[in-house]
C-alpha positions as CSV (number, residue, x, y, z in Angstrom):
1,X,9.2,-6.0,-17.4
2,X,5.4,-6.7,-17.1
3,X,3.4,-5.3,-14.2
4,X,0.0,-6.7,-13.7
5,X,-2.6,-4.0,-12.6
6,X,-6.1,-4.9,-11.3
7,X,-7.9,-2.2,-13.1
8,X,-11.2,-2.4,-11.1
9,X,-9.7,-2.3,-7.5
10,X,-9.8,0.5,-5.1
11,X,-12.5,3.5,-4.7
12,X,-11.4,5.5,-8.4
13,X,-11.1,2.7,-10.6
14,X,-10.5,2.4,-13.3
15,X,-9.7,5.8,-14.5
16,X,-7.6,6.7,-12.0
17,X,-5.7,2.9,-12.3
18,X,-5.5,3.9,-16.6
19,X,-4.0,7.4,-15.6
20,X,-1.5,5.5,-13.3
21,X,-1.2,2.9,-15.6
22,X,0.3,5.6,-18.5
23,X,2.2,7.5,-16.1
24,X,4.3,4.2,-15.6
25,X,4.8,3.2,-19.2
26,X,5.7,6.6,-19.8
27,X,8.2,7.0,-16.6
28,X,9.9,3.8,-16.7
29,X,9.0,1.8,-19.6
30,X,7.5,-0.9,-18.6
31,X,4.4,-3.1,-19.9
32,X,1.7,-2.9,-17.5
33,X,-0.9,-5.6,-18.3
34,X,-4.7,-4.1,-16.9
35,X,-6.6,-6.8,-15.4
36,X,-10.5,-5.9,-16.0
37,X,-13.8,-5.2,-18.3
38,X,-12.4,-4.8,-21.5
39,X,-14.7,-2.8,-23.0
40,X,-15.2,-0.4,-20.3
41,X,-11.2,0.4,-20.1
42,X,-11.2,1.0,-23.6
43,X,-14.4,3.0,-23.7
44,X,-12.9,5.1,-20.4
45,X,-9.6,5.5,-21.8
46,X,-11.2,7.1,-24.8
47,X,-13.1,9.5,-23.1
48,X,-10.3,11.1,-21.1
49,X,-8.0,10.6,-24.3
50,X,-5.5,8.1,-22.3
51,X,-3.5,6.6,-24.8
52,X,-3.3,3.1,-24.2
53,X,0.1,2.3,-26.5
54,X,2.0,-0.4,-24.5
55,X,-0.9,-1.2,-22.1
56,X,-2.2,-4.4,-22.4
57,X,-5.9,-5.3,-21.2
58,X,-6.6,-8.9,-20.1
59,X,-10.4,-9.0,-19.8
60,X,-12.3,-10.0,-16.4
61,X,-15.4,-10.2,-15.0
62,X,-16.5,-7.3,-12.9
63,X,-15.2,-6.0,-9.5
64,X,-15.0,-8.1,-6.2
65,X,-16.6,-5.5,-3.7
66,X,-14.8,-3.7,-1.0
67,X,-17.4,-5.4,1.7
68,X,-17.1,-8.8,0.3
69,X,-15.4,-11.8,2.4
70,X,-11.8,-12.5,1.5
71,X,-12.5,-15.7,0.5
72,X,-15.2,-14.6,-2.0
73,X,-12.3,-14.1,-4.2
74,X,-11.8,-17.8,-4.6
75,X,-15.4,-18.7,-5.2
76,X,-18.4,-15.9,-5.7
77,X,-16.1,-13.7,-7.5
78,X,-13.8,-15.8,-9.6
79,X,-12.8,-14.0,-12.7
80,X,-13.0,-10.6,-11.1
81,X,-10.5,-8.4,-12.2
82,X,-8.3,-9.3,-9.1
83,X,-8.3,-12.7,-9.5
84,X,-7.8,-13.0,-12.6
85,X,-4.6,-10.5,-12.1
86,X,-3.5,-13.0,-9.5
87,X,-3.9,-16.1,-11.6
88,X,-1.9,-14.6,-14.6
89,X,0.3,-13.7,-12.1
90,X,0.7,-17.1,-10.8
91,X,0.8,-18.1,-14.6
92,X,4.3,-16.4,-15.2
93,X,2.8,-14.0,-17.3
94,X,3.7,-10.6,-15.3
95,X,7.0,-10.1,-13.4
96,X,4.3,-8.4,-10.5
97,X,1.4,-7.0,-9.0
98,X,-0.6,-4.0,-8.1
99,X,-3.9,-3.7,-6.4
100,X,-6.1,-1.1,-4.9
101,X,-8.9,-3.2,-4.4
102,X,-9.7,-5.3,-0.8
103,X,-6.2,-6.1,1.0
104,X,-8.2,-8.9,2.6
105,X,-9.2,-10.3,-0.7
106,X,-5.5,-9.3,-2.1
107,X,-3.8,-11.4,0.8
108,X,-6.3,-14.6,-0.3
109,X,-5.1,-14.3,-4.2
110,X,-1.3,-14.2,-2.7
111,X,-1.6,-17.0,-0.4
112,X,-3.7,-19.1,-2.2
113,X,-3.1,-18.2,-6.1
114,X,0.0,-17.1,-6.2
115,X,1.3,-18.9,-3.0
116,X,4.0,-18.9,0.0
117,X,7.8,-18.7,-0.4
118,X,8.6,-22.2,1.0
119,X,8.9,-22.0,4.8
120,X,7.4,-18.7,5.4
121,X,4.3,-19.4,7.8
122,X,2.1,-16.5,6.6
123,X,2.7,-14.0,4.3
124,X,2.7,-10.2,5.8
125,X,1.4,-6.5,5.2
126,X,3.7,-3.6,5.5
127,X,3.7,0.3,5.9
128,X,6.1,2.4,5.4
129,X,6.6,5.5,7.6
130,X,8.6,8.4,6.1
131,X,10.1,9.3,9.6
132,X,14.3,9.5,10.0
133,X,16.3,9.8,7.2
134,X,15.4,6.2,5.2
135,X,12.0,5.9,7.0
136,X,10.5,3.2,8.8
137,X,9.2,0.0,8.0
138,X,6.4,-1.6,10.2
139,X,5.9,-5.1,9.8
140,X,2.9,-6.5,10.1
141,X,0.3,-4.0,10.2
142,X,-2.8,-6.2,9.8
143,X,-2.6,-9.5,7.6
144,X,-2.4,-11.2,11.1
145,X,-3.9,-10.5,14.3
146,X,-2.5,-13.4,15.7
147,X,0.9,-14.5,15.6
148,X,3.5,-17.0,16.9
149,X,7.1,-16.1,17.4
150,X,8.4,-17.6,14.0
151,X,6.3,-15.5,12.8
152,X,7.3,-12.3,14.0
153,X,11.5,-13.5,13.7
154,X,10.8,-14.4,10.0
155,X,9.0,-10.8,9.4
156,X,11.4,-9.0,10.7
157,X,13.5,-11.0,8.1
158,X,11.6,-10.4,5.2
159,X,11.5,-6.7,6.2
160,X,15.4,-6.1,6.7
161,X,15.6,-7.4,3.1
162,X,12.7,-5.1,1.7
163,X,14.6,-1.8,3.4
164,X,18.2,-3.1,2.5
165,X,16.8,-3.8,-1.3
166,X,14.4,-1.1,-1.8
167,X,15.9,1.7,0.2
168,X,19.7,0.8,0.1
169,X,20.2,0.2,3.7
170,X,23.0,-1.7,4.4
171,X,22.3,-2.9,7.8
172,X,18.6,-1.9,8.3
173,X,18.2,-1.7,12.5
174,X,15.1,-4.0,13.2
175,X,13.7,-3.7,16.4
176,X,10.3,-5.6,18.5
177,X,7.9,-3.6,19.5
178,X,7.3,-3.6,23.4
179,X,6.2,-1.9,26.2
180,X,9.8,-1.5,27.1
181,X,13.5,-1.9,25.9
182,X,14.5,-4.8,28.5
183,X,14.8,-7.8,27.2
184,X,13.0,-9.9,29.6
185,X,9.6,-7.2,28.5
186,X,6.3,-8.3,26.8
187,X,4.3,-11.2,27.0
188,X,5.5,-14.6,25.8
189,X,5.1,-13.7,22.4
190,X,7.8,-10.9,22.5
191,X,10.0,-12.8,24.8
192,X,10.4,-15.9,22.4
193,X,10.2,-13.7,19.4
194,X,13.1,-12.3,21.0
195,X,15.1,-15.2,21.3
196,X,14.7,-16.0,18.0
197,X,15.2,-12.3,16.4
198,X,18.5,-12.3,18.5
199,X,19.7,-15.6,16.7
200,X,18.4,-14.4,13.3
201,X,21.1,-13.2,10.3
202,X,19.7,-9.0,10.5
203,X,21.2,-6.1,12.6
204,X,18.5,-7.1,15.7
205,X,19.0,-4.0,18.2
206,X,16.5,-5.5,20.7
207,X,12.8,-4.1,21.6
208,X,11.9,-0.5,20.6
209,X,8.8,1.4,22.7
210,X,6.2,3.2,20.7
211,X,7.3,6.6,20.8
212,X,10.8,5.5,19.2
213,X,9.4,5.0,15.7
214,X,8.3,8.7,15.1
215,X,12.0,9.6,15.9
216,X,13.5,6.7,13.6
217,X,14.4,4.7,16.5
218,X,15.1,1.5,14.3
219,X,14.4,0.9,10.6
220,X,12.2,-2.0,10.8
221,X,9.9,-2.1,13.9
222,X,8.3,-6.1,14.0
223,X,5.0,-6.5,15.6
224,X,1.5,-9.1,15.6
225,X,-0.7,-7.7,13.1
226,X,-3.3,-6.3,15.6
227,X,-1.0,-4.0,17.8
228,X,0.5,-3.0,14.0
229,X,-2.4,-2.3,13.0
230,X,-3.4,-0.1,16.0
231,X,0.1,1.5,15.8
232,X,-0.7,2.8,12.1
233,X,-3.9,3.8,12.6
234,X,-2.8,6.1,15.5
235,X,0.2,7.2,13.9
236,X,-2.1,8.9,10.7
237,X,-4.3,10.3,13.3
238,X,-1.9,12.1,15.5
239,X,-0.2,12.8,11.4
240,X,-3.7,15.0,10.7
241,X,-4.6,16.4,13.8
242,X,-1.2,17.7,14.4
243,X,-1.7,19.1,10.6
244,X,-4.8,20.5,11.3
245,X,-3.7,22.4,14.8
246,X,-0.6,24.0,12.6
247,X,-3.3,25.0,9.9
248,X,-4.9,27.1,12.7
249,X,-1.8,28.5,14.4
250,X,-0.6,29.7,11.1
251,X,-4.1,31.2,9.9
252,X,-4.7,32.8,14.1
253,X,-3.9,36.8,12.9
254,X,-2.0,38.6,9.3
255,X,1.2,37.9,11.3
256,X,1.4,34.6,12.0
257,X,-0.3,34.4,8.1
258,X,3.0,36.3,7.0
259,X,4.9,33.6,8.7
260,X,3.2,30.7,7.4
261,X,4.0,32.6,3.6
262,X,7.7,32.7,4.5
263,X,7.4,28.8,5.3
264,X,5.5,27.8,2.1
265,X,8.4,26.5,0.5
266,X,9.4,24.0,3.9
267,X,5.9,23.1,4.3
268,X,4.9,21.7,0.7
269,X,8.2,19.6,1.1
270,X,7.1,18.4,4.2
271,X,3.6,17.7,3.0
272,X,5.2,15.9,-0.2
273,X,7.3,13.6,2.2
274,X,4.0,12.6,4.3
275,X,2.1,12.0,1.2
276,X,0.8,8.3,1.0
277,X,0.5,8.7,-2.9
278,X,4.7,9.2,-3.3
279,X,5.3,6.0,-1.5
280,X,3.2,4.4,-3.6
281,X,1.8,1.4,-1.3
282,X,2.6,-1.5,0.9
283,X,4.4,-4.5,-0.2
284,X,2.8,-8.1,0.8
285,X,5.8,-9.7,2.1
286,X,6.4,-13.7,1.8
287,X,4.6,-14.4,-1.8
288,X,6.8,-16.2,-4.2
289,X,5.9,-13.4,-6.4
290,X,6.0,-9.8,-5.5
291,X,2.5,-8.0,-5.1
292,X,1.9,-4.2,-3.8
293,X,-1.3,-3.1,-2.2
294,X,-2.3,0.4,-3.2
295,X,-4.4,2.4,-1.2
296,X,-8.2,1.9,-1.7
297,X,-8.4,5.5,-2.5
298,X,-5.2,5.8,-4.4
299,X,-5.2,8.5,-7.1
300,X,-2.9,8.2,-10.7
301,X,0.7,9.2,-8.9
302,X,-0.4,6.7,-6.4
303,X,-0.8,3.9,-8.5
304,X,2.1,5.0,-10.8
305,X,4.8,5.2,-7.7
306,X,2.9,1.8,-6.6
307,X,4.2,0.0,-9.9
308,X,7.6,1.8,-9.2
309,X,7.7,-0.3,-6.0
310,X,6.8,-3.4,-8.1
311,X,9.4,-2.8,-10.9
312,X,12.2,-2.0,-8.3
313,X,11.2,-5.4,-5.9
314,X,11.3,-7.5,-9.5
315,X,14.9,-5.6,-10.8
316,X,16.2,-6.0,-6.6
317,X,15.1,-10.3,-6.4
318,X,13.6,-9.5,-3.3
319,X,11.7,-12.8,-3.4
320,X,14.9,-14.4,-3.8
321,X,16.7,-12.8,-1.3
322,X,14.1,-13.2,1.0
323,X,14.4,-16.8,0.5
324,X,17.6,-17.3,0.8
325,X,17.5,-15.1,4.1
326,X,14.5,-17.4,5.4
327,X,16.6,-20.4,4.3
328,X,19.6,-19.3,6.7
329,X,17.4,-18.8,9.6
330,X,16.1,-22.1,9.1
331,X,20.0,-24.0,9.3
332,X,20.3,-21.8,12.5
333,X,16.7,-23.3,14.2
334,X,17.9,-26.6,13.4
335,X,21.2,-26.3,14.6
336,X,20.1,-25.3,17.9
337,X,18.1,-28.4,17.8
């Protein structure tokens, strides 16, 4: 098994990417090929004594920056360390891919480098929410802010395969997100995605209102990349300012101090299970190979758990099973034809 790293993405590369990068080999025994400067990995690796013993380092030109253009990837920064992950990628010669760097840029190198499953219309960005037993998977969060009801039927597809693969869910409940549960709700967009979600081989339970997916109303919650995005970003601000008013309650007087002691042990498990760095980072569904994106400011457990993700989505075929998922929608839309 050979992971492709880029080595140069995200805010604490690349030592943070080499620490992750040894953690993996170490953990689950895989290659991991580092995509980036050469002589700096070696030269950074030796001063933080990182052993680089089954770490392979395919040299590249530089970083492309978090501010540049998506598309810069194909032309003002070609040979960067993420394109050149993506083209060795593309190449056959890793299994995956992990990047921390731009998820604009990383969505270029997958559509355009390493390219579609046939059929799929536009590849999308997930996020997974640790709420519920399994957690929640929310689908897309930001590769599209505009969508057409394919598009949100064949995500919710590609997302009941990443939970049922990934997370052992037999029958992962995938649900629209609406402003209500009826199914006449929602603009035109949600009504024919609807329609289509309905007819679609997945465990559809119909359209799922915001406040649902805290409380694990579905396992796979299907919206346009804009409102996804907003629903995130909301989601890890209510996350720390919730954290932050407990902080206080627990701190008011010695009492409620005592208290907080007596829960140390429930809230460090807690904390552990809302930790972005465990999960490791959000798969790029609909890419004939599979690619994670990393946080930008992922640290080493980050970016090991994120090659986790890659190992178990190569060892599960979810590209395969994706495909042949996509594949039966398809004979049902002609059918109805």
């Amino acid at each position: 098994m050979r992971i492709i790293v880029d080595a140069f993405g995200g805010d604490n590369a690349p030592l943070e990417v080499i620490k992750g990068a040894r953690l993996a080999v170490d953990e689950y025994g895989c290659e991991v090929v580092l995509s980036g400067d050469s002589t700096e990995v070696c030269q950074v690796a030796g001063q933080n004594n990182i052993s680089l013993d089954g770490i392979t380092v395919e040299n590249a030109n530089g970083a492309i920056p978090m501010e540049a253009k998506p598309t810069d990837l194909l032309r003002k920064y070609k040979g960067c360390s993420m394109e050149n992950a993506f083209q060795l990628l593309a190449a056959g010669q890793a299994d995956a891919l992990v990047t921390a760097g731009s998820t604009g840029a990383a969505l270029t190198g997958g559509t355009f480098i390493v390219k579609r499953i046939k059929g799929v219309k536009r590849p999308c960005i997930t996020a997974y929410l640790p709420v519920g037993e399994k957690g929640t998977l929310l689908v897309d969060c930001g590769a599209n802010a505009e969508c057409r009801p394919e598009m949100l039927c064949q995500f919710g597809v590609m997302g009941s395969v990443y939970m049922q693969k990934l997370y052992g869910l037999e029958s992962p409940r995938v649900g629209l997100l609406n402003i209500g549960v009826e199914e006449g709700k929602g603009t035109e967009l949600q009504k024919e995605a609807y329609a289509m979600l309905k007819q679609a081989p997945i465990n559809f339970i119909g359209n799922v209102e915001a406040r649902e997916i805290p409380l694990g109303g579905c396992d796979v919650i299907v919206a346009d990349g804009f409102t996804g995005n907003i629903v995130l970003k909301l989601i890890e601000g209510m996350a720390k300012y919730f954290g932050g008013e407990f902080k206080k309650i627990m701190l008011k007087n010695p009492l409620t101090t005592v208290c907080a002691l007596s829960m140390k042990s429930g809230v460090t498990e807690m904390k552990k299970k809302l930790d972005a760095s465990e999960h490791g980072g959000a798969p790029l569904l609909g890419l004939r190979k599979p690619v994670i994106k990393a946080h930008g400011n992922s640290n080493a457990l980050a970016i090991k758990n994120a090659i986790r993700q890659a190992i178990a989505c190569v060892e599960s075929d979810m590209v395969g099973q994706i495909t042949q998922s996509l594949t039966a929608v398809a004979a049902v839309e002609e059918e109805q034809e």
